[in-house]
Each structure stands twice: as C-alpha cells, then as structure tokens.
TILUMVEX-410545 format. One line per field, with one value per residue (C-alpha): residue number from 1; x, z, y. Coordinates in steps of 0.001 Angstrom, whole numbers. Layout:
% TILUMVEX-410545
vexdo: NUM  ...
X: X  ...
Z: Z  ...
Y: Y  ...
//
This chain:
% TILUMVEX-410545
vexdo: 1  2  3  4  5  6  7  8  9  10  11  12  13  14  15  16  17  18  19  20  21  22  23  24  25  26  27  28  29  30  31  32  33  34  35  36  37  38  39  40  41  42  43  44  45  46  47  48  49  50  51  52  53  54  55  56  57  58  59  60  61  62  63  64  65  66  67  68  69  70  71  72  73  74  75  76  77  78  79  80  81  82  83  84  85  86  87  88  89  90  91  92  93  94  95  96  97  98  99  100  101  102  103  104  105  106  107  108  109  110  111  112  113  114  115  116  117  118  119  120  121  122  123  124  125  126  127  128  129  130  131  132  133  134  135  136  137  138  139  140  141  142  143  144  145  146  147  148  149  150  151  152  153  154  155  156  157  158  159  160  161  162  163  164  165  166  167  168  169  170  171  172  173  174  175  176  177  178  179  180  181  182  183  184  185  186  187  188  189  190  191  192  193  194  195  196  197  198  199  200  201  202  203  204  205  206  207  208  209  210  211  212  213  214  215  216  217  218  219  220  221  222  223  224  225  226  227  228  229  230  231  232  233  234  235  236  237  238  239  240  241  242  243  244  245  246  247  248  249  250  251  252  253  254  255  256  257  258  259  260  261  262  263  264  265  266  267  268  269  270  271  272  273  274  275  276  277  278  279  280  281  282  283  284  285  286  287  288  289  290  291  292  293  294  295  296  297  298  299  300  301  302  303  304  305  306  307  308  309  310  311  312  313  314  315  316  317  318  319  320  321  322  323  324  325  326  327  328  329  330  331  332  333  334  335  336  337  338  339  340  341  342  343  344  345  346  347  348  349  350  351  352  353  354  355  356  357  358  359  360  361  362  363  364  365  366  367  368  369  370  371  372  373  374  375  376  377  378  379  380  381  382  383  384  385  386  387  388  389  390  391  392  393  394  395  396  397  398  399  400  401  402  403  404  405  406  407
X: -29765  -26194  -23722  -22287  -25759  -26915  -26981  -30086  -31461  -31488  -33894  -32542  -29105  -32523  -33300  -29403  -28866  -31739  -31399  -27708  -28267  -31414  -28812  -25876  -28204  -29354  -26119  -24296  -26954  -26266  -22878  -23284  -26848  -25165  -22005  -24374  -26919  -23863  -22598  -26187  -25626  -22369  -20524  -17752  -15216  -14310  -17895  -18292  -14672  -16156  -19416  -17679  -15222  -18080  -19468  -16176  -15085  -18195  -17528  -14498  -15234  -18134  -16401  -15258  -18880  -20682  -18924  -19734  -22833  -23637  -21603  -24181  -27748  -28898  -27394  -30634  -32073  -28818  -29175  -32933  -32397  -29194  -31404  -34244  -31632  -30218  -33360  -34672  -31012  -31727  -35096  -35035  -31909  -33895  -36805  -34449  -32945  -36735  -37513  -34655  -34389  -30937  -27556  -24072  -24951  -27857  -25669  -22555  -24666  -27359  -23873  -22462  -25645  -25573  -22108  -22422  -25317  -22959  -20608  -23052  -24338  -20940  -19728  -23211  -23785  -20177  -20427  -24016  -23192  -21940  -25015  -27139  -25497  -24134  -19797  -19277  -20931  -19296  -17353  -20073  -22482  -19640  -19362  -23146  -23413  -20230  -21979  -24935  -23213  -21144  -24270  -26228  -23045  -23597  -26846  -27009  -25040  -26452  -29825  -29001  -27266  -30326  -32588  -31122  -29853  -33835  -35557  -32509  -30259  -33076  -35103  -31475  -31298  -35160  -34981  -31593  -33566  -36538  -33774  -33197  -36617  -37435  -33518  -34707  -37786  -35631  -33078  -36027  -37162  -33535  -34122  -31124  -29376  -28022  -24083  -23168  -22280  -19274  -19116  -22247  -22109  -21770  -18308  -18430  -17825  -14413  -14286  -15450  -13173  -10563  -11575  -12287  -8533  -6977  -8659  -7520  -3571  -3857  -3778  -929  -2114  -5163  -2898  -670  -3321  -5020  -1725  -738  -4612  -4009  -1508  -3489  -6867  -4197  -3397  -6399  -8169  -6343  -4173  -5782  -9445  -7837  -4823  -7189  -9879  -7028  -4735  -8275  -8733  -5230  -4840  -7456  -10622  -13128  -15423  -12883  -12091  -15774  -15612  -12273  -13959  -16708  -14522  -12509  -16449  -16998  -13856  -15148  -18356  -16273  -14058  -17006  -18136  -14245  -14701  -17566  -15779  -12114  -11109  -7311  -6235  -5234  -7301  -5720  -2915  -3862  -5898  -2827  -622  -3446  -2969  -120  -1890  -3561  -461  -929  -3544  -1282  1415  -525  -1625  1975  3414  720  -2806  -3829  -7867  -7386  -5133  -6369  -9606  -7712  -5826  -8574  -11059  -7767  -7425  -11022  -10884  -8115  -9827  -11936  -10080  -8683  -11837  -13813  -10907  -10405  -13616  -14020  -10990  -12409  -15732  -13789  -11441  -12981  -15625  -18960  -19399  -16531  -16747  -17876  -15735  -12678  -14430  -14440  -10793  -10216  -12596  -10929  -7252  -8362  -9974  -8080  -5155  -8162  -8846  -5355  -4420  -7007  -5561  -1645  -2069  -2940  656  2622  1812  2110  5920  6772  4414  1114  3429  5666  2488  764  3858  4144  1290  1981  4893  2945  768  4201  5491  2285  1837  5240  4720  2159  3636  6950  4268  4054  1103  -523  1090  -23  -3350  -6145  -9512  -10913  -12852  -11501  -12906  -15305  -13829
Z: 82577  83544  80749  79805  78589  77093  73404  74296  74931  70444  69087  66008  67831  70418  66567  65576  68805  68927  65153  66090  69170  67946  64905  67184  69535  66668  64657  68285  67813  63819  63789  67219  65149  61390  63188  64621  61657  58841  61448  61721  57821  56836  60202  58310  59211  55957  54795  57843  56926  53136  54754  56713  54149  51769  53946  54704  51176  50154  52911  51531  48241  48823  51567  49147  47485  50384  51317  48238  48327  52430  50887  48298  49407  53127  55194  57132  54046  53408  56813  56510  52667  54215  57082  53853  52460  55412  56772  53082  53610  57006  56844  53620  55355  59081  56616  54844  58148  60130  56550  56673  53136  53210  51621  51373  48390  50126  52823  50632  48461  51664  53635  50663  50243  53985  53865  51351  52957  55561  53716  53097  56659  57973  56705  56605  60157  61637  59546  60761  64345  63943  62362  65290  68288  67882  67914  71521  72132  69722  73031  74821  71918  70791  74309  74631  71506  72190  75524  73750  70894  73554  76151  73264  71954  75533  76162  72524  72810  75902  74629  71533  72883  75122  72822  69871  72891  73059  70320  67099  65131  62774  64806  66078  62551  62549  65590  63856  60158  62709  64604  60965  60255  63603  63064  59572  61110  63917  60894  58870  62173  61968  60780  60096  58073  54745  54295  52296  49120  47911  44138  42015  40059  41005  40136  38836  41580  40959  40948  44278  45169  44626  46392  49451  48941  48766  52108  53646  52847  53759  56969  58581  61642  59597  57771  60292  62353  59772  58487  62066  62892  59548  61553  64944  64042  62089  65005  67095  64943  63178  66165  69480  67990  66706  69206  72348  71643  70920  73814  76106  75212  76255  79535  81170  79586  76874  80147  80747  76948  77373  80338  79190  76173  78457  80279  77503  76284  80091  79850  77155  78791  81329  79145  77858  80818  81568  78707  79391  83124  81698  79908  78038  75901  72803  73390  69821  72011  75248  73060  70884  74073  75183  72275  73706  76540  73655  74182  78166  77366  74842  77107  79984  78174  77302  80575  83157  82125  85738  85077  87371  85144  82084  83071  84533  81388  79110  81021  80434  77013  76904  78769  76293  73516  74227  74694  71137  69688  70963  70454  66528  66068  67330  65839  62440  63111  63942  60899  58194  56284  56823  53310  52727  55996  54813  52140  54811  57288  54281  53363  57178  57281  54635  55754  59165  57636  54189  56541  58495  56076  55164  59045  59525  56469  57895  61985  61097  59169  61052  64801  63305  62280  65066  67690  69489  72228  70012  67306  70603  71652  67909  67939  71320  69600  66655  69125  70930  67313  65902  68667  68906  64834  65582  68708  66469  64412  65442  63787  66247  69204  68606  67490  69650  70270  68248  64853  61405  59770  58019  54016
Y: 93122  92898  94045  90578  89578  93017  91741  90018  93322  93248  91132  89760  88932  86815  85016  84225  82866  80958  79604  78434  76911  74789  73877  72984  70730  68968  68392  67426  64300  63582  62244  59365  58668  58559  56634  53633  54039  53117  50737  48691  49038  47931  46779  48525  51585  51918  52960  55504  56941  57462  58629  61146  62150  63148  65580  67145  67056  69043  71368  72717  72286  75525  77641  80212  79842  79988  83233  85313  84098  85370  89011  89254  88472  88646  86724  85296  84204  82397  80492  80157  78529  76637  75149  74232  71902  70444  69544  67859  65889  64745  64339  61911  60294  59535  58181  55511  54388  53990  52166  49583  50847  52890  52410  53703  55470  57108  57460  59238  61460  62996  63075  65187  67418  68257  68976  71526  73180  73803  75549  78301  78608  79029  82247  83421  82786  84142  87037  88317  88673  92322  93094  92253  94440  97851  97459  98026  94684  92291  90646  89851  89082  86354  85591  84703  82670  80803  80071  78727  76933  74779  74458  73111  70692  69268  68974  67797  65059  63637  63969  61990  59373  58195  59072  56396  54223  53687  54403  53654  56142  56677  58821  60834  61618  62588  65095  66640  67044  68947  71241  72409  72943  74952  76850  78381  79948  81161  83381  84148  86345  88076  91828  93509  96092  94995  94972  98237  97255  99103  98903  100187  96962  93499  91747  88104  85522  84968  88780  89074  86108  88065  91045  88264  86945  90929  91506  87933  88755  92499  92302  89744  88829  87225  84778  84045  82849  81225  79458  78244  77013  74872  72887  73439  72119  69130  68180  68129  66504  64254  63722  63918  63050  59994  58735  59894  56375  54710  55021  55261  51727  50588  52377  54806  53445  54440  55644  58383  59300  60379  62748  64008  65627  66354  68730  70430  71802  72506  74570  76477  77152  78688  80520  81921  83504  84535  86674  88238  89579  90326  93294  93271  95784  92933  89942  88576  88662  86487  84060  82922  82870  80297  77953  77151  75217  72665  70858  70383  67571  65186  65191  64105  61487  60117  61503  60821  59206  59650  60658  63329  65204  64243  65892  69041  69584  69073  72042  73807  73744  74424  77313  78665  77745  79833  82839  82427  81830  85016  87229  85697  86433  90366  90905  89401  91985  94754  95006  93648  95623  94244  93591  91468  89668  86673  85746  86512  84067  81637  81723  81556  78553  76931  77348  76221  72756  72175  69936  67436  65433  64795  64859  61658  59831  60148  59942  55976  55432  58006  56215  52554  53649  55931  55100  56432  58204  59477  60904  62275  64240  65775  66740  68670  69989  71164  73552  75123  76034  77436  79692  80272  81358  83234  85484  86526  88279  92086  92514  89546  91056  94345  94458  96064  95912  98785  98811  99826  102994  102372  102713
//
C-alpha cells in the first residue's frame, strides 16, 4: 500500500471513512429530494426558504453543544446516536411524502430536528480523525476522507437526481433516512482511544465552553482564519450560490450552471490527491494563499461567461479549496489538545456559518440596488481581502506542520 493511502492500513479510520462517506452520499440526495418534495407541496419559494432556514438555524443554534458534548463522551457513540436521530427525521419525513400526507409544519419541525442532529455529528466527526491514525498520517488520512467525502457528494448527487427523476422525492428522502441507518453501524465499529481528560472533575457546560473559547483565541492564526472564512463562506454562499442560477439563466444556461459546480468538486477531488504527493513546510500557508483564487470564478462570470472558462476557473477554485481545507484541518489536529478539539472545531464551525444565513437574506436587496455584476464582483473582492487579512498575520504565515506537546 502506497503511503498516500496508508491510513487504511487502521481499521477504525476503514469505519469513519466508511460512516462519512455513506452519510455524505445520502445527504448529497436530501436537499434536490426535500427541494422538489416542498415544491410538489406548496409551489412556493418562500416555504423552501423557511424549510431550509430551519435546518440551518438549528445548526448553529447546537454547534457549541454539540462540541462539548463529542469532548465528553466518545465520539463514535456521538455519531452513531447522531445518525439514530437523523435517520428517525428522514425516515418519518420520506413516509409523509410517499403518503401524500406531509406539510410545511412537518416539513419545518423534521427539517429542524435533522439540523440539529447535525450539529453534534460535526465536531464529533472532524475531531475523531486524529484518533484513528498515528500523527504522522493526519495529511493523508484528511486527504483520503476528503477524497471520499467529495467522490460521494458526486456520485450522490447523480444518483439522486435519477433516482426521484423516476421514482418521486419521497423515496430520495427514503434512501437518505437508510444511509443514516447503515452510517451509525459503520461509527459504532470505530474503536479508539478515549480523549485524555485533563481535569479530575467534570466542569459544567458552560464551564467547558469556556475552556473551548480560551483555546479558540489562544492561538491567532485560529481566529484569523476563522474571522476571514466568516466573510468567505458569506460570499460563496450567499453570493455565488445565489447570483451563479441567476445570471446562468440570463446568459450561459442553467445546463452549464450544472457542470460548472460539477467541476469546482472535480477540482477538489484533485486537490485531494495533490495533497497526498506534495510536501511544504507550512501548508496553513499555501492553502490561504489559494483562497485567493475563489475570486477567479465570479469574475469570469462578469468578465467572460465563455463555458470554457467558467469551467476552468471553477476546477480551480476547487483545487484550492482544497489545499485550504486539508491544511485547516491538520493544523486544527496538530495543535489543539485532543480533548478540547471538538469544542475548537465548533467555534470554528460556527464563525465559519453564523454570516450564511444573513448572506442569503441580503445578496437579494444588495444586487436589485447595485446590480448582479456589480454583487458578483464584491463578492470577488471579499475573497482578495480575506486572504489578504489573513497573510498579514505572522502567526498564519509561520506556522508549521508539527504537533503541539502534548500539555
């Protein structure tokens, strides 16, 4: 087995892989199957916004939660009992839709639920990769799952879109609620040392909240990054996610739109592999250098729609993407204690999200008074200041690949 795949040679880092790439497959399917589902329903993008919202609110809402909670018990059992819930949500959810007995209601609340199952698998899940592979592995075991997660956001979406193109979103929302159930077997086979638990008694949760939020600010590079990914993911998401269908449909078609995103997770599959061959001496480094190239695909889409280049510019940012995201997390694995891993990962989580919702309220108002050009090309601008914000931090440009000792 060549090196770049020699955290397979560990069999519970086999089961986390495994139980996260069954999940991602399944979840690529749930929002094109809950999308046509509240559609068939309502004919309304106002319910599918409040839909949507509720999960996301919920989300946040138990980040911090859901990261004491993965610092105190094991963190398989979290993502087994996380996978329990989400599978009761989507499961109950499929069987209203097949019924023709579903509502918004239903729709809000089992949106909400799953949503807040999420927020404990998160954490959990991030923070117990280093506890499958020995340290010297981290790279390549992030590597490998990062492979996985965007091989199975492919093949998941393609899969789900035939599957309720011909048989309805009921039964999209059926196979998701089973990728749960099969996922939480998958974790409960993870075997694993516990995380050492420093203090001899157990703090109260806001307690260990604060012990969370002392590691978060300790060390700058963390915040920076997290601070400037506030206003990255902003503009992605709220930005790109939402201008992209919008200028598709006026100029390059909604055809393209599709392969365009197509490519940016093709990039990261490549990135991914990039990874696994190149070794740098700060990787924190070269991946927030990269975020700079986000801004190469909103410009071509003011400057030059030409398909060609959209698609060229969108593997690109995938491709740097990636670089950021295995470095970010190493980086995370390496310097944090392993017991207070997941309650960093949460306050990361939550910077990183807090600004989408907010982002996907304003990108409607802001392009309607300045333009869709004009939005698209802030956004670009938004990606060339963060990383520039992030690169005048020494502590980003000068941290290196090797672990913390252990305190």
């Amino acid at each position: 087995m060549g090196a770049s795949f020699a955290p397979l040679a560990h069999p519970s880092f086999r089961w986390l892989l495994a139980g996260r790439f069954t999940t991602i497959a399944g979840n690529a399917m749930a929002p094109i199957a809950l999308a046509f589902a509240v559609l068939d329903l309502t004919s309304s993008i106002t319910s599918l916004g409040i839909v949507v919202a509720a999960r996301s609110l919920t989300n946040v809402v138990f980040l911090l939660w859901g990261g004491v909670v993965a610092d105190r018990l094991p963190r398989h059992l979290v993502l087994a009992g996380s996978c329990a819930v989400s599978f009761a949500s989507q499961a109950l959810i499929a069987v209203l839709v097949l019924t023709g007995t579903a509502s918004v209601t239903w729709f809000v609340v089992l949106s909400a639920v799953n949503g807040m199952s999420s927020a404990f698998s998160l954490p959990a899940s991030a923070a117990l990769v280093p506890q499958t592979v020995p340290a010297d592995l981290r790279l390549q075991a992030n590597a490998l799952l990062r492979l996985g997660l965007n091989s199975a956001r492919i093949g998941g979406a393609a899969l789900g879109g035939l599957l309720i193109a011909f048989t309805g979103p009921g039964w999209g929302l059926a196979v998701d609620a089973l990728s749960f159930a099969l996922a939480g077997v998958f974790f409960a086979f993870v075997r694993v040392p516990a995380a050492r638990v420093a203090a001899e008694h157990k703090p109260s949760v806001l307690g260990e909240l604060k012990v969370g939020w002392t590691e978060f600010v300790s060390r700058q590079w963390v915040w920076v990054v997290v601070v400037a990914f506030t206003f990255v993911n902003a503009a992605l998401v709220g930005g790109v996610m939402v201008l992209g269908p919008v200028l598709a449909d006026t100029t390059f078609g909604r055809e393209m739109w599709g392969l365009v995103l197509a490519a940016q997770t093709a990039g990261m599959v490549a990135g991914a592999f990039v990874v696994m061959r190149i070794k740098v001496r700060r990787p924190l480094l070269l991946g927030v250098a990269c975020v700079a190239g986000f801004a190469l695909l909103p410009v071509a889409m003011v400057v030059h729609p030409a398909p060609w280049l959209l698609l060229l510019t969108s593997f690109a940012s995938g491709l740097g993407l990636e670089q950021f995201g295995v470095a970010w997390e190493v980086a995370l694995q390496h310097h944090v204690p392993a017991d207070r891993l997941a309650r960093v990962y949460s306050y990361d989580m939550l910077g990183s999200f807090v600004a989408i919702p907010l982002a996907q309220l304003a990108i409607g108002p802001v392009s309607h008074a300045f333009g869709t050009s004009a939005a698209l090309l802030g956004c670009a601008a938004i990606y060339l200041l963060a990383t520039a914000g992030m690169l005048a931090s020494r502590s980003v440009r000068s941290l290196e690949n090797v672990p913390e000792p252990v305190r």
